[in-house]
C-alpha positions in Angstrom: 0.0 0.0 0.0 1.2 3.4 -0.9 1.2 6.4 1.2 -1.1 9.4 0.2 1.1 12.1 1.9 4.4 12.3 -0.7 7.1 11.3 2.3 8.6 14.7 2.4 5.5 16.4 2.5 4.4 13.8 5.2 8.1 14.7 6.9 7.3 18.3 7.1 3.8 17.8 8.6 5.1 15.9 11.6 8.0 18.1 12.6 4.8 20.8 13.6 4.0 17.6 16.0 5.0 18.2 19.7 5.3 14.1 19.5 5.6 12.1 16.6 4.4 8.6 17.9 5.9 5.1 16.9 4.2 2.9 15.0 4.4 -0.6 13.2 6.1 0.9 9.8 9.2 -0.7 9.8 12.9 1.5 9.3 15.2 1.7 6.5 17.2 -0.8 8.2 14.5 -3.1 8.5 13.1 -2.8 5.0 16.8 -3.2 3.4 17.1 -6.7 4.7 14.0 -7.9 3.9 14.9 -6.4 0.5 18.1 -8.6 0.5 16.5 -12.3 0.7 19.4 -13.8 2.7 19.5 -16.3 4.7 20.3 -16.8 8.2 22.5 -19.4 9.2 22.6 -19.5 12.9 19.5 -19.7 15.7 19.5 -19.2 19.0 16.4 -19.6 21.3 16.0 -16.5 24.2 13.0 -17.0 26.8 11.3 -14.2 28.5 8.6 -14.0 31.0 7.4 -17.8 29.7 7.1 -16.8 25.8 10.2 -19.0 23.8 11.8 -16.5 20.9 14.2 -17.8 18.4 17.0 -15.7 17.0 18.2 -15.8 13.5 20.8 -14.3 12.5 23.6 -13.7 10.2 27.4 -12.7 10.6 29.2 -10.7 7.5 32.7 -11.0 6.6 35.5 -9.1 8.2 36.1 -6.3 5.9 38.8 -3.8 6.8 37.4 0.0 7.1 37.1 2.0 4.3 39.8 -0.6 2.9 42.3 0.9 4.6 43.8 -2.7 5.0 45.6 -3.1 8.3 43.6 -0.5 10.3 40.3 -1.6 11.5 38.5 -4.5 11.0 34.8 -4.8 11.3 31.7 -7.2 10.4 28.0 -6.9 11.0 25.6 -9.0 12.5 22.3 -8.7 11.9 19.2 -10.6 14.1 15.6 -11.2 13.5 13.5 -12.0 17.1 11.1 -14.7 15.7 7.6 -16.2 17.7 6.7 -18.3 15.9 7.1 -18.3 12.0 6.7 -14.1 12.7 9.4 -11.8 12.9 8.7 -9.1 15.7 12.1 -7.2 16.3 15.2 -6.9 14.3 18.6 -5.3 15.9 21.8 -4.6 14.0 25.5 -4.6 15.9 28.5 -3.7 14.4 32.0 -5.7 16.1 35.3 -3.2 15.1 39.2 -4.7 15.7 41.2 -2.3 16.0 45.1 -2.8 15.0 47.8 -2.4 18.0 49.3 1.4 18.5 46.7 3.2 16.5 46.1 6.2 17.9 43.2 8.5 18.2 43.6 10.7 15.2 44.3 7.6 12.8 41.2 6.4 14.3 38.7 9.0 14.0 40.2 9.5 10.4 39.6 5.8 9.0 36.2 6.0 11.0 35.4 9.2 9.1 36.4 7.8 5.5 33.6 5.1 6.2 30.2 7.0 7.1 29.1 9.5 9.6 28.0 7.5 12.0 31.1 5.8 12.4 32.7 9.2 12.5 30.2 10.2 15.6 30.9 7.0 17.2 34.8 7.5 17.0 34.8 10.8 18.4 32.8 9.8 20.9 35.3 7.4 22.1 38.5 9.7 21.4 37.0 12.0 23.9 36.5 9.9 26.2 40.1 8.1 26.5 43.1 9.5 25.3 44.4 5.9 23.3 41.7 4.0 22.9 43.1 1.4 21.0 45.7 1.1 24.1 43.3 1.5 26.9 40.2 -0.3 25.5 40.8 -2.1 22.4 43.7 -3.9 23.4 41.9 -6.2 25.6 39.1 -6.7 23.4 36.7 -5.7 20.6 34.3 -2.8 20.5 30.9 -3.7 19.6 28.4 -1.2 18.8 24.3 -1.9 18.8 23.6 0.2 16.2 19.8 -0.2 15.2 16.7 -2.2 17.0 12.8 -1.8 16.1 9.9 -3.9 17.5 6.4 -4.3 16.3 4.9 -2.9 19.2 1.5 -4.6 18.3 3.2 -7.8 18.3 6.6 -8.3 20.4 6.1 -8.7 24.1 7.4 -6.1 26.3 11.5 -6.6 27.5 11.2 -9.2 25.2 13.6 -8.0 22.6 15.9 -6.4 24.9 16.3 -9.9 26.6 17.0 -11.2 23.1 19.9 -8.8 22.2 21.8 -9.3 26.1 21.4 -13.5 25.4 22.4 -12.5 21.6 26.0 -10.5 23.0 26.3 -13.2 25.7 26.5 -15.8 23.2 28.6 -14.3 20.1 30.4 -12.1 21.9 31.4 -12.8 25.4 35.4 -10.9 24.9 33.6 -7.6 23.4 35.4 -5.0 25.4 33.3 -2.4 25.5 29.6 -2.3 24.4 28.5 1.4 22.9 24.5 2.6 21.9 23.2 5.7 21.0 19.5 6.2 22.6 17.7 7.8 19.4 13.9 6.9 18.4 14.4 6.3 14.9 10.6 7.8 14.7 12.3 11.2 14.7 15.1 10.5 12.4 15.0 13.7 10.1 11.9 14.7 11.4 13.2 16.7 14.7 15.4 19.7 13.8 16.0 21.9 16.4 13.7 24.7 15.5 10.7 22.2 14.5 7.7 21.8 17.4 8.9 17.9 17.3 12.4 18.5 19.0 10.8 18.7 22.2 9.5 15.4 21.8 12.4 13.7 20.5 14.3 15.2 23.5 11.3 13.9 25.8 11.4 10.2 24.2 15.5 10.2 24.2 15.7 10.7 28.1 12.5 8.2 28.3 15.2 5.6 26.0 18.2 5.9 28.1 16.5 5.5 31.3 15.5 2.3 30.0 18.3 1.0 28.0 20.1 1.7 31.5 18.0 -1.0 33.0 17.9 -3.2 30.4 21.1 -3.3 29.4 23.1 -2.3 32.7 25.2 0.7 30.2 26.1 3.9 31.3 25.8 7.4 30.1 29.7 9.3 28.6 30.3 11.8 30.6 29.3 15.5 29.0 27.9 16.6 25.8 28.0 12.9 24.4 25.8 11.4 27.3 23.6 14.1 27.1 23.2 13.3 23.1 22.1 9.6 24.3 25.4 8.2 24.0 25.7 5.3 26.5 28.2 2.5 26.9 29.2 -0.4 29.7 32.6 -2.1 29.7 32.6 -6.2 30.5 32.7 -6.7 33.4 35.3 -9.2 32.9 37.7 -6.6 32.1 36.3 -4.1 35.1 39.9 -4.1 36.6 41.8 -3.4 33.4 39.9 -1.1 31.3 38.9 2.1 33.2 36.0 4.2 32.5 35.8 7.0 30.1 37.1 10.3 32.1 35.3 13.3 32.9 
């Protein structure tokens, strides 16, 4: 079915919204994989609050950044959260290897070269330790949850978040440090900061990171970045080596 409001036009009338609410449509992200027909090789079966969801997922190639070969390495994984034979969440993380000795600026440059969001994400990090490859990355990968969406008509409540921590658990038990970025992809383009709808999206963000903090045990980065929805938590395997981002 096609929309009747052109999708810019459609854009512009909900940025005069004080709160644009989330529906069922599904996100670029969402709509690309469907679009792609893969397959997903591996399963893994999550339980919450007596309903039984099964995982399936995919992992991508290592692929070195912006082919700058010998830099940093990354691969996605990508995870439908199934009951039944119906798909009711999706989430998207992002595993990075970085090589020994690179330092910040190198970092932040090959990040850049890539996309913008891996620029954010780098910068976000740079601030926050002076070597992150020597401080963090050396005792293990970073691993970025970079997109979720539920059907909120159809997936329980909790239940995907308890299907991404068994997810990480699983594939990814010597992650070093685990990064997210509390935005409500509802808002995405539609909440500049002169439009009615900021207020909202600033509304729904602090609403997000109060609950990713209990779901997923992360913390805010200190200043500007945590105030942006930035949020990370370091395995706690590795609390007594890798220190938390400074002030």
């Amino acid at each position: 079915m096609h929309e009747e409001i052109p999708g810019g036009e459609r854009d512009q009338q909900l940025t005069q919204q004080a709160r644009i609410r989330r529906g069922s449509e599904q996100p670029p992200f969402v709509r690309a994989e469907t679009a792609r027909r893969g397959s997903y090789p591996h399963s893994l079966v999550s339980n919450h609050n007596g309903r039984s969801a099964t995982l399936k997922y995919r992992r991508s190639r290592w692929s070195w950044l912006a082919e700058e070969v010998g830099v940093v390495r990354y691969r996605e994984l990508f995870c439908w959260v199934m009951l039944g034979k119906q798909r009711v969440s999706a989430f998207q993380l992002f595993e990075y290897e970085l090589s020994p000795l690179l330092d910040n600026q190198d970092f932040v440059q090959v990040m850049d070269a890539e996309s913008s969001i891996e620029c954010e994400l780098a910068e976000v990090l740079c601030e926050a330790w002076d070597w992150f490859s020597d401080e963090v990355s050396d005792y293990g990968n970073l691993l970025d949850f970079r997109m979720a969406w539920t059907d909120p008509e159809q997936c329980p409540h909790g239940l995907w978040c308890k299907a991404a921590n068994d997810l990480i658990a699983h594939e990814f038990p010597r992650h070093a440090l685990l990064t997210m970025k509390a935005f409500p992809l509802e808002y995405e383009g539609r909440a500049p900061r002169d439009a009615k709808s900021h207020v909202g999206l600033l509304s729904r963000r602090r609403a997000m990171v109060k609950y990713y903090k209990r779901q997923f045990g992360v913390n805010a980065f200190p200043g500007p970045s945590g105030s942006d929805g930035w949020l990370y938590k370091i395995n706690k395997a590795l609390a007594d080596v890798v220190l938390p981002p400074r002030d």
